[in-house]
C-alpha positions as CSV (number, residue, x, y, z in Angstrom):
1,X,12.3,-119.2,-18.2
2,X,16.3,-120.1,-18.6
3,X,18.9,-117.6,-18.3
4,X,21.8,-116.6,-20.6
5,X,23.9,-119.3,-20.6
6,X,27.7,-118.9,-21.9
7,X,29.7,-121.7,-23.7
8,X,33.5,-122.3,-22.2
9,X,36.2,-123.9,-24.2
10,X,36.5,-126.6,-21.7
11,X,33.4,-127.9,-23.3
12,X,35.1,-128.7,-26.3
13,X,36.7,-132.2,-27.2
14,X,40.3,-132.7,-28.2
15,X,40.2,-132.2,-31.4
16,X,39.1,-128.9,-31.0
17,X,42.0,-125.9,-31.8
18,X,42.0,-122.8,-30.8
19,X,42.5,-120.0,-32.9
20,X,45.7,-118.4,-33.5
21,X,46.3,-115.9,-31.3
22,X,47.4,-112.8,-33.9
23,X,46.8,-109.4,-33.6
24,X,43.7,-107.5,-34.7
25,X,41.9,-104.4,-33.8
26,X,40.0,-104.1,-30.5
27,X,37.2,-103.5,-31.8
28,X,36.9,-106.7,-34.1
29,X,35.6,-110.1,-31.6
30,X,35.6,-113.2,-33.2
31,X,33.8,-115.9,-31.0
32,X,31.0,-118.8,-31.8
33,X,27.7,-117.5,-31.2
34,X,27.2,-120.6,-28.8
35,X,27.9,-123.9,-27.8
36,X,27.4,-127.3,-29.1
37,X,24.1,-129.4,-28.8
38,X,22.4,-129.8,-25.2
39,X,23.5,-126.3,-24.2
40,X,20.5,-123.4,-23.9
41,X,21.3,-120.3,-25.1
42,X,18.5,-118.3,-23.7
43,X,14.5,-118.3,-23.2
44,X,12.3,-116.3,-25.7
45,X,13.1,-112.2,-25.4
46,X,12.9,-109.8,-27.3
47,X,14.1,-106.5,-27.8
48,X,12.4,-103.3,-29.4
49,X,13.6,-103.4,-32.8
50,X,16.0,-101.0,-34.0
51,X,17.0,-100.4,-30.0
52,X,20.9,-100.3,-29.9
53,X,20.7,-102.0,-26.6
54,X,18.1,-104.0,-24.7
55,X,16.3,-101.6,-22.2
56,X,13.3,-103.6,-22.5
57,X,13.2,-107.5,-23.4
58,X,9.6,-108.7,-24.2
59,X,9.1,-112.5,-25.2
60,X,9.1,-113.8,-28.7
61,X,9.7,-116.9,-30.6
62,X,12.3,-117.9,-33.3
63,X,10.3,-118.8,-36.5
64,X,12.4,-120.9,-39.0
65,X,10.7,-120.9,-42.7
66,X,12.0,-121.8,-45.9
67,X,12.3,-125.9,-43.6
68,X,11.5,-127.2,-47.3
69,X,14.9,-126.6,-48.0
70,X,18.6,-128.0,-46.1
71,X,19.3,-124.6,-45.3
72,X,15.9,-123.8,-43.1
73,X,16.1,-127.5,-41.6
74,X,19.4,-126.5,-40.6
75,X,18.4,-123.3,-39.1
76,X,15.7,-125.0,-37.4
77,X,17.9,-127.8,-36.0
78,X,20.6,-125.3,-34.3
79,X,17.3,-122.7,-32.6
80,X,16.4,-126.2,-31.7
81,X,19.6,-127.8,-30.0
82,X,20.7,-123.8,-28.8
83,X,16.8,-124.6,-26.5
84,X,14.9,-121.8,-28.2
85,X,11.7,-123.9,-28.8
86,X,11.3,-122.5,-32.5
87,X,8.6,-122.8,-34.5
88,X,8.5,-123.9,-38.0
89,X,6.7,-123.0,-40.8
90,X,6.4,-124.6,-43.9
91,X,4.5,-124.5,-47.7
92,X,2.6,-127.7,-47.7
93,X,2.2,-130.5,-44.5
94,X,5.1,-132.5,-46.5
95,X,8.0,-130.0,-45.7
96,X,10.9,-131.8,-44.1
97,X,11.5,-129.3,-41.0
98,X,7.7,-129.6,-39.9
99,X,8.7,-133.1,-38.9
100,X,12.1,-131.9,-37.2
101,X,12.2,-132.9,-33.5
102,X,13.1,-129.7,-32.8
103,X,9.8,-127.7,-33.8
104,X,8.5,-127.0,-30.7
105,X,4.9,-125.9,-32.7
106,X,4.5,-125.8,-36.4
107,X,2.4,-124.7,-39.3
108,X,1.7,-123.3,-43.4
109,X,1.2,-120.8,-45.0
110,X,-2.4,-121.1,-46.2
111,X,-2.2,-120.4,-50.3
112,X,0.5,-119.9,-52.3
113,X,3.6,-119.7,-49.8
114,X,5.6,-116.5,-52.1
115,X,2.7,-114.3,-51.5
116,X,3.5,-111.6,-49.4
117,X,-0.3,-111.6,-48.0
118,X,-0.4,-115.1,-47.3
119,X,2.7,-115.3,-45.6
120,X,2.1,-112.1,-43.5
121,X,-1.2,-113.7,-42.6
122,X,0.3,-117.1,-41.5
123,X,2.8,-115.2,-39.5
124,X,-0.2,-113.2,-38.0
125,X,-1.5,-116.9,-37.2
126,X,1.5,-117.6,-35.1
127,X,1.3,-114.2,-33.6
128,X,-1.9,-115.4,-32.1
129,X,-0.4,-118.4,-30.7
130,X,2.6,-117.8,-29.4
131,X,2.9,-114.0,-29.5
132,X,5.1,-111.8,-31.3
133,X,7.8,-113.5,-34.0
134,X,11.0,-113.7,-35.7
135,X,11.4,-115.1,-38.9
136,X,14.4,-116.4,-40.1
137,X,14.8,-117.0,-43.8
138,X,16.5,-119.7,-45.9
139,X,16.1,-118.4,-49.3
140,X,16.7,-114.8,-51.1
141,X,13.0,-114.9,-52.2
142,X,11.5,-115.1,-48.2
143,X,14.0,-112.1,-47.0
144,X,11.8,-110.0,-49.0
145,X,8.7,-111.4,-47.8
146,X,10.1,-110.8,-44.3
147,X,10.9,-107.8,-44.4
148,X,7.3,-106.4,-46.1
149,X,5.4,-108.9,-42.9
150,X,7.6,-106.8,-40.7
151,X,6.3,-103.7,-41.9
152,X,3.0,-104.3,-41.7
153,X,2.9,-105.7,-38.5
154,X,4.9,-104.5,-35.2
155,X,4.6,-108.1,-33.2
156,X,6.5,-109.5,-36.3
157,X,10.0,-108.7,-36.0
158,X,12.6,-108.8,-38.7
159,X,16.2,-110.6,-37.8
160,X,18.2,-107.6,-39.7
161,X,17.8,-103.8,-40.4
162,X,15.9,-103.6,-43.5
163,X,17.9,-100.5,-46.2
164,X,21.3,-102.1,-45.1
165,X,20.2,-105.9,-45.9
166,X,18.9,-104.5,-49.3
167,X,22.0,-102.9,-49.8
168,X,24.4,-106.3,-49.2
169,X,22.1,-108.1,-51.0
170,X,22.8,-106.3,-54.1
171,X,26.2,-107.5,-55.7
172,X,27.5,-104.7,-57.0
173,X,27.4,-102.7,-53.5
174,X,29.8,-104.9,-52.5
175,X,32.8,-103.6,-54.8
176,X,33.0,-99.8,-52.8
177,X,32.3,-101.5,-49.4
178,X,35.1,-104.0,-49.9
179,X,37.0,-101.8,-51.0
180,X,36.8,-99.6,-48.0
181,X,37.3,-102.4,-45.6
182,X,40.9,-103.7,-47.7
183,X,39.1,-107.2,-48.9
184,X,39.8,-107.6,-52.7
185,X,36.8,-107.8,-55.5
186,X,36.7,-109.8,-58.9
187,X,38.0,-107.1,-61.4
188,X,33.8,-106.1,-62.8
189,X,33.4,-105.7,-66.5
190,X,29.8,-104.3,-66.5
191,X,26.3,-103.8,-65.0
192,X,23.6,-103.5,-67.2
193,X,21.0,-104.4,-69.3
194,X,21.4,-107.7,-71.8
195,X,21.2,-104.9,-74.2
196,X,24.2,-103.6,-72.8
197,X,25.7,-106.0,-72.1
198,X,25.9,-107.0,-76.1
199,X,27.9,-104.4,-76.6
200,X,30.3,-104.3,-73.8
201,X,33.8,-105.1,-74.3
202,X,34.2,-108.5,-72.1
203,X,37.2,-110.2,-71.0
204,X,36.7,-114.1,-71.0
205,X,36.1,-116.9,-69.3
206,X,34.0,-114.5,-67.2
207,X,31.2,-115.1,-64.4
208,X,27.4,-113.4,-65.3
209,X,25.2,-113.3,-63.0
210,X,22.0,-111.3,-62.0
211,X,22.8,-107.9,-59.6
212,X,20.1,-107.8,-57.6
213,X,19.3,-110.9,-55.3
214,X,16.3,-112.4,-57.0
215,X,17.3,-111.5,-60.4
216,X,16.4,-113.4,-63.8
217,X,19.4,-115.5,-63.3
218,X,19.2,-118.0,-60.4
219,X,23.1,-118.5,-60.0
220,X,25.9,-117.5,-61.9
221,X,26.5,-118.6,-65.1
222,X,30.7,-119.1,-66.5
223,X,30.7,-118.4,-70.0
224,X,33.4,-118.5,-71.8
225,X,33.2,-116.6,-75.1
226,X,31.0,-114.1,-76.9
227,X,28.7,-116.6,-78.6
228,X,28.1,-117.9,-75.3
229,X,27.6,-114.5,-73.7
230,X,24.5,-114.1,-76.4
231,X,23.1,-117.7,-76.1
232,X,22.9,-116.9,-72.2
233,X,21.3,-113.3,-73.3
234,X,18.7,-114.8,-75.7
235,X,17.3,-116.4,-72.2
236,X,17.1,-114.2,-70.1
237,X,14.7,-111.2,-69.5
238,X,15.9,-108.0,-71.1
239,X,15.4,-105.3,-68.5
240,X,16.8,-107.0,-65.3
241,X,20.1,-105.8,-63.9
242,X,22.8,-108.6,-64.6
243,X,26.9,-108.3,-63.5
244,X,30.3,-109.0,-65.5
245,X,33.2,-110.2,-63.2
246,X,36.0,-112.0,-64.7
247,X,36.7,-115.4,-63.3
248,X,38.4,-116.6,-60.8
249,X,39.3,-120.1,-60.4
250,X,40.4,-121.4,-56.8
251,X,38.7,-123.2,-53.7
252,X,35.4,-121.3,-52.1
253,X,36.2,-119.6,-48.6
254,X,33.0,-119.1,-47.1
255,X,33.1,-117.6,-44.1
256,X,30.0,-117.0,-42.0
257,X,29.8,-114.2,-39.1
258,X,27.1,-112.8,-36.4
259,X,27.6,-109.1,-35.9
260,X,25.8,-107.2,-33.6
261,X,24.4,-104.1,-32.9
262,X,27.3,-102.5,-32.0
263,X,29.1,-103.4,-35.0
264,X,31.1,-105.9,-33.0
265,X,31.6,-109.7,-34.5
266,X,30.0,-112.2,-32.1
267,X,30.4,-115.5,-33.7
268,X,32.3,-116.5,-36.7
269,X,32.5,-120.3,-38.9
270,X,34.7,-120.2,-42.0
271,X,34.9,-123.5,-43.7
272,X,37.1,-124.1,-47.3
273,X,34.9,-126.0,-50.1
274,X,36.8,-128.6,-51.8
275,X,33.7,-128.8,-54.2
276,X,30.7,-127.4,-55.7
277,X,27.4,-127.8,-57.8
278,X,27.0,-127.0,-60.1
279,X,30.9,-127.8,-60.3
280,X,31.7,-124.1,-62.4
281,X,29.6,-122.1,-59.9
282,X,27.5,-122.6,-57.0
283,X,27.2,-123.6,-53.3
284,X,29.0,-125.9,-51.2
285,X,29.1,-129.8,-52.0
286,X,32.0,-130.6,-50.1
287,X,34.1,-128.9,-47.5
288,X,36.2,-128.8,-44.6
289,X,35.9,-126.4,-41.4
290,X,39.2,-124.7,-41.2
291,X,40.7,-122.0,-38.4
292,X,39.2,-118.6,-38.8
293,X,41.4,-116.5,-40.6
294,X,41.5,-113.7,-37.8
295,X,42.1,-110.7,-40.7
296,X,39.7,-111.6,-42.8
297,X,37.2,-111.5,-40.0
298,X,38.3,-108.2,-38.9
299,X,38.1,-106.9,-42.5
300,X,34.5,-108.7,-43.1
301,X,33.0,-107.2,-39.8
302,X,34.3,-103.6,-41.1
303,X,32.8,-104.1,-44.0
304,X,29.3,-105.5,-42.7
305,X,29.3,-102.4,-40.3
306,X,29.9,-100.4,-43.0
307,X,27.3,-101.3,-44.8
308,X,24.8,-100.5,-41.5
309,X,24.1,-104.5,-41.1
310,X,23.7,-106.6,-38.0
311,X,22.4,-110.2,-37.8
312,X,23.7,-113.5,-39.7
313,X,25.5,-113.0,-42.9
314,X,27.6,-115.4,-44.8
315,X,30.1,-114.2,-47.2
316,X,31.6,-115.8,-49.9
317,X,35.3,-115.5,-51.1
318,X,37.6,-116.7,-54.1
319,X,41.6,-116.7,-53.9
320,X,42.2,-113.5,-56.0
321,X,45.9,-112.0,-56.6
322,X,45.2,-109.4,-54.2
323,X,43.9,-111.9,-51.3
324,X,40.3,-113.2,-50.5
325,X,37.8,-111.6,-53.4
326,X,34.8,-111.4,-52.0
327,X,31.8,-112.4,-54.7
328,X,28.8,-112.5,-52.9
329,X,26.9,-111.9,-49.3
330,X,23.8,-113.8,-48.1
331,X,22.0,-112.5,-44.9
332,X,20.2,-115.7,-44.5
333,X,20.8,-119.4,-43.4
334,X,22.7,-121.2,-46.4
335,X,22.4,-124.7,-47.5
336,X,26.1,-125.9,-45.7
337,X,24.9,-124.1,-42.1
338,X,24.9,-127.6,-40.7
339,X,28.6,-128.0,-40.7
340,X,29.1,-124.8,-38.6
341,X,26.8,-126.5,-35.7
342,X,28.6,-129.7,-36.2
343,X,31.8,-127.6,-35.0
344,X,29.9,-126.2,-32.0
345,X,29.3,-122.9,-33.4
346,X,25.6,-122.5,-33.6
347,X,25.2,-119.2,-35.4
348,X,21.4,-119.4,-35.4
349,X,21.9,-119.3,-31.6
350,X,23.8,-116.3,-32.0
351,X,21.6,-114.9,-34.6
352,X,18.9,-114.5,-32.2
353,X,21.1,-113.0,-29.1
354,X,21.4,-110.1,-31.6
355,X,18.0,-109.4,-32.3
356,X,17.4,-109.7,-28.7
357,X,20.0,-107.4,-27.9
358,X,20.7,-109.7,-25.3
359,X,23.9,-110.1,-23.9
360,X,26.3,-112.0,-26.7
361,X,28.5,-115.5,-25.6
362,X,32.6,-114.5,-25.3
363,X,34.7,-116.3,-28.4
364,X,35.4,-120.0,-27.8
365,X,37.1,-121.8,-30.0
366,X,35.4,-125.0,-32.8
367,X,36.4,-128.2,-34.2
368,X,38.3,-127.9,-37.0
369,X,38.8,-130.2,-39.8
370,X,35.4,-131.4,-40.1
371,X,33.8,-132.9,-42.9
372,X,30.6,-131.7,-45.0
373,X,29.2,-133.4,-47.9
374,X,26.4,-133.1,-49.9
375,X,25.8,-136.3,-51.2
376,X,23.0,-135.3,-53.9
377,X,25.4,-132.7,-55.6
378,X,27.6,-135.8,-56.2
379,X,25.1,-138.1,-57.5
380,X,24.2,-135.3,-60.0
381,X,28.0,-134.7,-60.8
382,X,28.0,-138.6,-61.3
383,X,25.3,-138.4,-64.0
384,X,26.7,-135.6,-66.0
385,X,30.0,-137.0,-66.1
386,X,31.8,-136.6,-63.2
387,X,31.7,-140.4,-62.0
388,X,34.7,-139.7,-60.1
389,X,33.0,-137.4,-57.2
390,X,30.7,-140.4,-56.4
391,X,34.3,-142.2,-55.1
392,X,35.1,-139.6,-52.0
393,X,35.0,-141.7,-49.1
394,X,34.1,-139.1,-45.8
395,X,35.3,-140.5,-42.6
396,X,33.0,-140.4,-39.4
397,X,34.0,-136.6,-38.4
398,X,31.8,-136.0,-42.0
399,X,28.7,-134.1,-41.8
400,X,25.5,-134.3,-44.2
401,X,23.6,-131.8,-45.8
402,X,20.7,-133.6,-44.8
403,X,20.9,-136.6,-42.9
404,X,21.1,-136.3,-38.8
405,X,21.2,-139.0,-36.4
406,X,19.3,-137.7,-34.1
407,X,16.5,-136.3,-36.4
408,X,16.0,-138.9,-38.8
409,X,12.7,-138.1,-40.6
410,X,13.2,-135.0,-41.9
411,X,16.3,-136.1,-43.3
412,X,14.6,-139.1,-45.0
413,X,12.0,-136.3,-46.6
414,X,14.8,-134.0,-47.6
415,X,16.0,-137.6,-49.6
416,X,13.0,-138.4,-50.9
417,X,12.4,-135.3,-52.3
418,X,16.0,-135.0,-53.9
419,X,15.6,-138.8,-55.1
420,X,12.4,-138.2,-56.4
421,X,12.5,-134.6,-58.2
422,X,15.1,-135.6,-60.4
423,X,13.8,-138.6,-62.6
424,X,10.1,-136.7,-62.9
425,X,11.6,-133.4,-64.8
426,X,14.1,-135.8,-66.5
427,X,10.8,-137.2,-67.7
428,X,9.0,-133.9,-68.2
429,X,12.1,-133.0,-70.3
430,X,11.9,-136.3,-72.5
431,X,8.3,-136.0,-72.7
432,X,8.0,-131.9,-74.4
433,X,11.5,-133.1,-76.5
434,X,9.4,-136.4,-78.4
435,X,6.4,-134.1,-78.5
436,X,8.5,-131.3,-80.0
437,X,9.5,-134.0,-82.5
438,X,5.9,-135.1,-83.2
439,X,4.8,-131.4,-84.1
440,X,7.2,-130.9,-86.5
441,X,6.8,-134.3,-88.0
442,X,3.1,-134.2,-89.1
C-alpha cells in the first residue's frame, strides 16, 4: 500500500505564484490539499468516524456518485489522479463517470437512484466488494441520502459530521455564523412562508430563494418588483421555507476550502467568475483562478469551525459594501471543481486525508490565472439572447467543465447529454403549448 506522500512547491511550473505572504492567525493554514496529476496521496485508510485523530486507520475506498453530473466526474477525476483507486457509482450504465479512466471499479444503484433504500443497498453492494466506503456527493439531494446510508450502516462512512453539515446547508444559518467570524451577509428581508412572504415589506431588485437546501426553488430567482414576487409565489409550494436578501450585483468569489478535524484549513482554491448561468443567478460559467485572499480564508475557516464542520465546503461570495457577502455554502463537489485540480490543488485529495484523519499535505502554492469555461452555459446564453458570450475566445491555460484530454469519453457523454437534452424538452415544451391550443380550440 503507498504512503503519505507530500506535494513541494518545486513541483510547480513557472507560472505558478505563491501566495502573498500577509499576516493571519496561527491557527488559520491555508495549503492545497495535494499536488497535481501523477502524484499519490495515500492508499485506502480509514479512520473511526467522529475520532479527532487517527489512533486506528482501517482500509476504505473513496466512492464518487452523483458522476452523471460535471461536478461528480470531477470529483472522480481528482480521487483518481491524487491514486485513490475510487469507485464510481452511477444511476443507469450510461453515466459519464462510470466510463472515467479513473474508476478503478464501478456500479448502479439498482431502482430509482433518490431512494434512500436503494442507494443504501447499492452502497451495501460495494461494501461487499471492496469493504467499507465513503461517499462523496455532487448534488444537495445525495448529501441527504448519505448521510441516512451512513446511519444505517457502520462500514459506510459519511465524508462530514452530520448536525453541522445540516446546519451550513441551511441559508439562513449562515447570517449569525458570519457574522461571528467578521465576513459580511446580503442585508435579509424575510424567511417564511409564500404566505408570508405576500405580506412582507420587500426592498427590490431582490434575490428569493428556498432556505433549506433542497427547497421548492432549485436556484435563486432575482425578481425585481412586487408583481413579480407573486408570479414567482403562485409557483411555488406554499409551506416550504423560502429567503429574501436584497441583491447584490458584482463578480462571484467562490472560494473552496478543506478543513479538518481540528478546525485547521488544509487546502484552499478561490477562483473569481467572470460569468454565470443562468446569467442573474447561478453557478460558474466562466472564471479565472486568482491568489487566495489570505483573510478571507482565515475568516471562512472560523466560520466553518464555528459551525462544528470538517470536510470540503465551497463557499460562495458577492462584493458587498462591507467586503465579501457570503450567500451560500455547499459541502459537496460543485460543478467548476475541475478548475481547482487544473491549478494543482486537488481538494478531493484532501477531502479524503480528513476523513482519514491522516496526516494533512503543508500549504504549496497553485497556478494562478487559469481559465474555466463552461461551454454549454454559453451556447444556452447564445439562444436566449446573449450571442455575444458564444465570442469569448479561452486561450490554452483554459479548462472545461467537461472535456479532458486525457479522459475523453466521459467528456464526449457529458456533451451528448447536454446536446441532446436541450432540443427534446424544447420539443416537449412545443408539443403541450399546440396541444394547449387544440383543447381550447374545439
Amino acid at each position: 500500500m503507498r504512503g503519505w506522500e507530500t506535494i513541494s512547491s518545486s513541483m510547480l511550473k513557472n507560472d505558478e505564484v505563491e501566495e502573498p505572504h500577509a499576516s493571519s492567525p496561527p491557527d488559520h493554514r491555508g495549503g492545497a490539499g495535494s499536488g497535481a496529476s501523477g502524484h499519490a496521496i495515500s492508499g485506502r485508510r480509514l479512520s473511526r468516524p467522529g475520532a479527532a485523530s487517527a489512533s486506528k486507520l482501517i482500509e476504505a475506498t473513496p466512492v464518487a456518485v452523483d458522476v452523471h453530473l460535471r461536478s461528480g466526474v470531477a470529483g472522480l477525476r481528482a480521487l483518481g489522479e491524487a491514486g485513490l483507486d475510487p469507485v464510481a457509482l452511477g444511476r443507469t450504465w450510461g453515466d459519464a463517470g462510470l466510463w472515467s479512466r479513473h474508476a478503478a471499479d464501478r456500479a448502479v444503484v439498482a431502482g430509482r437512484s433518490q431512494s434512500p433504500r436503494c442507494f443504501t443497498d447499492a452502497l451495501g453492494r460495494l461494501v461487499g466488494d471492496v469493504g467499507p466506503v465513503v461517499p462523496y456527493p455532487g448534488m444537495e439531494r445525495t448529501i441527504d441520502l448519505i448521510l441516512a446510508a451512513a446511519n444505517t450502516r457502520p462500514d459506510v462512512v459519511a465524508p462530514f459530521p452530520a448536525g453541522a453539515t445540516c446546519v451550513l446547508r441551511k441559508k439562513s444559518n449562515l447570517a449569525p455564523l458570519a457574522d461571528d467570524a467578521g465576513i459580511a451577509v446580503p442585508r435579509t428581508w424575510i424567511v417564511g412562508t409564500p404566505a408570508e412572504l405576500r405580506r412582507a415589506r420587500i426592498g427590490f431588485p431582490c434575490a428569493v430563494k428556498s432556505d433549506d437546501p433542497v427547497g421548492s426553488l432549485s436556484g435563486t430567482r432575482i425578481v425585481e418588483g412586487r408583481e413579480a414576487v407573486h408570479r414567482l409565489l403562485d409557483r411555488v409550494p406554499q409551506d416550504g421555507p423560502l429567503i429574501v436578501q436584497e441583491r447584490i450585483e458584482g463578480p462571484l468569489v467562490c472560494l473552496a476550502v478543506v478543513v479538518d478535524r481540528e478546525g485547521a484549513v488544509v487546502s484552499r482554491f478561490q477562483h473569481v467568475a467572470h460569468t454565470t448561468w443562468p446569467a442573474e443567478a447561478g453557478p460558474t460559467a466562466r472564471a479565472v483562478s486568482v491568489v487566495p485572499d489570505r483573510d478571507l480564508v482565515a475568516r471562512a475557516g472560523q466560520l466553518v469551525r464555528a459551525a462544528g464542520y470538517w470536510g470540503l465546503v465551497q463557499l460562495d461570495f458577492l462584493p458587498g459594501s462591507d467586503g465579501h457577502a457570503i450567500i451560500d455554502a455547499n459541502p459537496r463537489y460543485y460543478p467548476a471543481l475541475a478548475l481547482a485540480t487544473k491549478c494543482g490543488v486537488n481538494l478531493p485529495g484532501a477531502w479524503h486525508q480528513v476523513v482519514l484523519g491522516a496526516p494533512t499535505t503543508t500549504p504549496v502554492p497553485y497556478r494562478v490565472g487559469m481559465s474555466y469555461r463552461w461551454v454549454e452555459a454559453d451556447v444556452m446564453a447564445a439562444l436566449r439572447g446573449r450571442p455575444g458570450r458564444l465570442l469569448y475566445r479561452g486561450g490554452e491555460s483554459t479548462t472545461g467543465a467537461m472535456w479532458d484530454t486525457e479522459d475523453p469519453v466521459p467528456a464526449a457523454l457529458l456533451a451528448a447529454v447536454a446536446v441532446a437534452s436541450r432540443p427534446v424538452k424544447r420539443v416537449s415544451r412545443l408539443v403541450s403549448a399546440t396541444r394547449r391550443v387544440g383543447r381550447r380550440g374545439r
